[in-house]
SEDO-849501 format. One line per field, with one value per residue (C-alpha): x, y negated, z; residue in one letter. Coordinates in Angstrom, 3 decimals, decimal comma. Layout:
px = [X  ...]
py = [Y  ...]
pz = [Z  ...]
residuo = [A  ...]
END
This chain:
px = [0,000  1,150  0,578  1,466  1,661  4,735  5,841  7,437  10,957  10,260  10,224  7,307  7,580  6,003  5,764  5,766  2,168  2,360  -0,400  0,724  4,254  1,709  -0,194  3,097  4,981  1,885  1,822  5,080  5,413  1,782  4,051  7,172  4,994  3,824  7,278  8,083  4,928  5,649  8,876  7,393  5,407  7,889  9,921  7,102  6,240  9,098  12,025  13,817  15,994  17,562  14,414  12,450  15,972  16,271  12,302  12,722  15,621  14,139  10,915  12,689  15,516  12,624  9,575  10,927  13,687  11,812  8,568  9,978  12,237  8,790  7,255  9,649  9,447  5,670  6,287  9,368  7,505  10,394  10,326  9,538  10,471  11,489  11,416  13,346  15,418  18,739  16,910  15,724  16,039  14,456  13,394  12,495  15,215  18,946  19,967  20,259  20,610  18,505  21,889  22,085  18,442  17,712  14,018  10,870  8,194  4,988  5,399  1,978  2,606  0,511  -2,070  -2,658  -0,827  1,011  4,779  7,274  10,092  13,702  16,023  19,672  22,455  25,026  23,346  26,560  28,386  25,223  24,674  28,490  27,639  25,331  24,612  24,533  20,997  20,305  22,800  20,595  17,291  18,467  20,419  17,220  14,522  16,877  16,355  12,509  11,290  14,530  13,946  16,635  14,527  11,426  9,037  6,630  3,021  1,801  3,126  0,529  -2,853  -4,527  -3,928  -0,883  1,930  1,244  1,170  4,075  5,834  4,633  6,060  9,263  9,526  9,217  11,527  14,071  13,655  13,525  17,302  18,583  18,058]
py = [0,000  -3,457  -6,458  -9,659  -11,994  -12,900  -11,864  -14,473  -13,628  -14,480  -10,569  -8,485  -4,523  -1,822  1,595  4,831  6,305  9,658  11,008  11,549  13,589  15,516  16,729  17,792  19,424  21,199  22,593  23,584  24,465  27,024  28,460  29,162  31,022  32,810  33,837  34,865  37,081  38,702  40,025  41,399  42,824  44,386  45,451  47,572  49,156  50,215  49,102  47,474  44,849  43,316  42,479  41,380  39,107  37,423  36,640  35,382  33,139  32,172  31,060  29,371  27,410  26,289  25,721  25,398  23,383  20,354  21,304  20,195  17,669  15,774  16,374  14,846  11,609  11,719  11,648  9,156  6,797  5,129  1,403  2,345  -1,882  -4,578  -7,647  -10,558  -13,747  -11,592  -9,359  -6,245  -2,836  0,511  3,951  3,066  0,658  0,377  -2,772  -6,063  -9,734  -12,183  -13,467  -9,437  -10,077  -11,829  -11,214  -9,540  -9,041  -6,593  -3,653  -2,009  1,597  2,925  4,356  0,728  1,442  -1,503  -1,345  -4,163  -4,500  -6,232  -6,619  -6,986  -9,336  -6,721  -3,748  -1,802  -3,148  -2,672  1,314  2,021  1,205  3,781  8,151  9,812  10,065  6,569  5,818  7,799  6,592  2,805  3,460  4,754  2,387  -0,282  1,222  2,364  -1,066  -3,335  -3,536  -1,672  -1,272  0,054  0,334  2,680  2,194  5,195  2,836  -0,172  -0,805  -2,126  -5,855  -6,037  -5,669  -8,782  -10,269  -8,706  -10,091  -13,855  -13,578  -12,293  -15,252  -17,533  -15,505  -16,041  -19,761  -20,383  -18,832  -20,315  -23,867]
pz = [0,000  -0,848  1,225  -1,230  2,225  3,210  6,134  8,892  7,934  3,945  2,817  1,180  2,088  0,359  1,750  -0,391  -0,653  1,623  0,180  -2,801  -1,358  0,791  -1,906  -4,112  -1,209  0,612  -3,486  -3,732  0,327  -0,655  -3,677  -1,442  1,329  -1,923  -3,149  0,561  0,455  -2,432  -1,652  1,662  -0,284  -2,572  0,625  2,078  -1,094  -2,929  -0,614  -3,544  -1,348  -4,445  -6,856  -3,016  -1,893  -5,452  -5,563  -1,886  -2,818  -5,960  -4,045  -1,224  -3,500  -6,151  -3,943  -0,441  -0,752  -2,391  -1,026  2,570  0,839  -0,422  2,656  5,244  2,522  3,490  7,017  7,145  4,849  3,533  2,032  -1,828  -2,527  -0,352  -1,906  0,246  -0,112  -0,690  -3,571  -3,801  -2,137  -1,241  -2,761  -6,027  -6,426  -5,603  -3,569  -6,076  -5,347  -7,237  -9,120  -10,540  -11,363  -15,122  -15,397  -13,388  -15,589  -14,562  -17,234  -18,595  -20,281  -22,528  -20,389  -18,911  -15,922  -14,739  -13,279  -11,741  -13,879  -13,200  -15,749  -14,849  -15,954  -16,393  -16,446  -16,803  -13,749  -11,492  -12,742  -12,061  -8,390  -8,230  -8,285  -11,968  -11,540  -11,151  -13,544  -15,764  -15,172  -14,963  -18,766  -20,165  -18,733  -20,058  -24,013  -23,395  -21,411  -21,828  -17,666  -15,918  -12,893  -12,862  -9,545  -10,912  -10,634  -7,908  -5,429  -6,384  -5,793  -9,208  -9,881  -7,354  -9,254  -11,129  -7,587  -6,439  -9,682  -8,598  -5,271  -6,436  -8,928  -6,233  -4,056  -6,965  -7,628  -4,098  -3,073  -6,598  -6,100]
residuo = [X  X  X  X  X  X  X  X  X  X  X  X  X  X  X  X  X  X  X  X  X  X  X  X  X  X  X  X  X  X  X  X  X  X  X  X  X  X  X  X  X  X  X  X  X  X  X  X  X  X  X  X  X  X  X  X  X  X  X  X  X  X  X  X  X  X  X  X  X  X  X  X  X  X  X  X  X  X  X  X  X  X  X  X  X  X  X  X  X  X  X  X  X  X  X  X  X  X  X  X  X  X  X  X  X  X  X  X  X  X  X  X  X  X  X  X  X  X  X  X  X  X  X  X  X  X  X  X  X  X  X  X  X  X  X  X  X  X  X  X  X  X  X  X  X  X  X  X  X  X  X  X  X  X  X  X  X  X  X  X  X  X  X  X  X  X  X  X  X  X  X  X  X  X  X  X  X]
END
């Protein structure tokens, strides 16, 4: 949920939506328990321990793993965006000041969904500060949107992001004059 008021200290903070990691790891959490009953299952009937220990690995490394992954994000609740006078920071975004930032534009996809999108200055010097993942995803929003950064639009309400994008325009102009 997104609260567009400004907080005392000058910073807008938006939560991840827990919900939605509840859902996807009580899903894959369910298809791990499956796995692990299976290969009971294969134990007590024909006491193959090889087939029953690779289907039990296979169910706890593909299902459990990120199945408990997902759902200690829905319980921690991290900050998906944090939007204050230094920049920008949280889950969906590595930390960038505003003087990293060129542009924030709201981004609608073709389904009508609408995204917050910040394009960056020097796009390369910003993704060699970060994982090969986000290296990844920042180098190929940048040719699909031309924004490097892209908070995706599960985390907003309908008709906030274009909020969100007015507030951090005025966040921007504020700490560059």
């Amino acid at each position: 949920m997104i609260d567009t008021k400004l907080t005392g200290s000058g910073e807008i903070k938006i939560r991840v939506r827990s919900a939605r990691f509840f859902v996807a790891g009580g899903i894959l959490a369910f298809c791990a328990i499956f796995c692990l009953t299976f290969a009971a299952i294969i134990l007590s009937v024909s006491s193959d321990f090889g087939t029953a220990f690779w289907t039990a690995f296979t169910g706890l490394a593909f299902f459990g793993l990120p199945g408990f992954f997902l759902l200690g994000i829905a319980i921690k609740q991290p900050i998906a965006l944090r939007v204050d006078k230094n920049g920008i920071s949280g889950y969906y975004a590595d930390p960038a000041t505003w003087h990293e930032i060129d542009e924030i534009n709201a981004v609608t996809d073709s389904k009508g969904k609408t995204s917050v999108g910040f394009s960056l200055m020097d796009p390369v010097g910003f993704r060699d500060k970060q994982t090969p993942w986000r290296r990844f995803t920042y180098w190929s929003n940048g040719r699909d949107h031309g924004h490097h950064v892209i908070v995706p639009h599960l985390i907003f309400e309908p008709g906030q992001a274009e909020k969100l994008v007015d507030e951090a325009r005025r966040l921007k102009s504020a700490t560059q004059l």
